[in-house]
C-alpha positions, 0 to 999 in steps of 0.5 A: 631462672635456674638455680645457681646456689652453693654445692650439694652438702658432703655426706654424711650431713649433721643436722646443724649443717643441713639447718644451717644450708637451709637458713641460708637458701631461704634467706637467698630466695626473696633476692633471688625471685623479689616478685612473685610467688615462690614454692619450695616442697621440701622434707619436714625438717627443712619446712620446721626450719623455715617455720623458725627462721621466720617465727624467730624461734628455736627449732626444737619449738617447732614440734611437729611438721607432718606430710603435706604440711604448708607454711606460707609467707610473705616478704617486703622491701628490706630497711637500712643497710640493704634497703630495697631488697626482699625479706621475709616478713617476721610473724607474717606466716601463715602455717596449716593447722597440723604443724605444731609448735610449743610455747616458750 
């Protein structure tokens, strides 16, 4: 299937809004391709703002994402108001050994 999303950002591009269109296109994706794999290969800033959409944690706790980095999740059939849809699944990531993250 082709990818059908919003239009490419305006540049120059803010940080804020490049996490922001990143948080989007990641909560996107389980509706998108509900079965199946999905790979994304992206830069480090956007794989550290995967890492803290689904760590539900702020990105700046996301200290390092070096290249090559990995970070797989799952997803499940969503509860309540959207029940039946895909979501990731919080905490069930799986991260390569080198992305660090810091402690609250």
């Amino acid at each position: 299937a082709a990818f059908a999303g919003p239009s490419l950002p305006e540049w120059p591009e803010t940080m804020t809004g490049a996490m922001a269109r990143y948080t989007e296109s990641f909560q996107r994706l389980p509706t998108r391709f509900p079965y199946g794999h999905i790979l994304v290969v992206s830069h480090g800033d956007c794989v550290a703002q995967f890492v803290s959409m689904t760590h539900k944690i702020s990105k700046e706790l996301v200290y390092q994402v070096p290249y090559c980095a990995v970070a797989a999740a799952n997803m499940r059939a969503r509860h309540g108001a959207v029940a039946g849809l895909p979501e990731w699944i919080e905490g069930d990531v799986q991260l390569s050994e080198d992305i660090l993250i810091l402690q609250d």
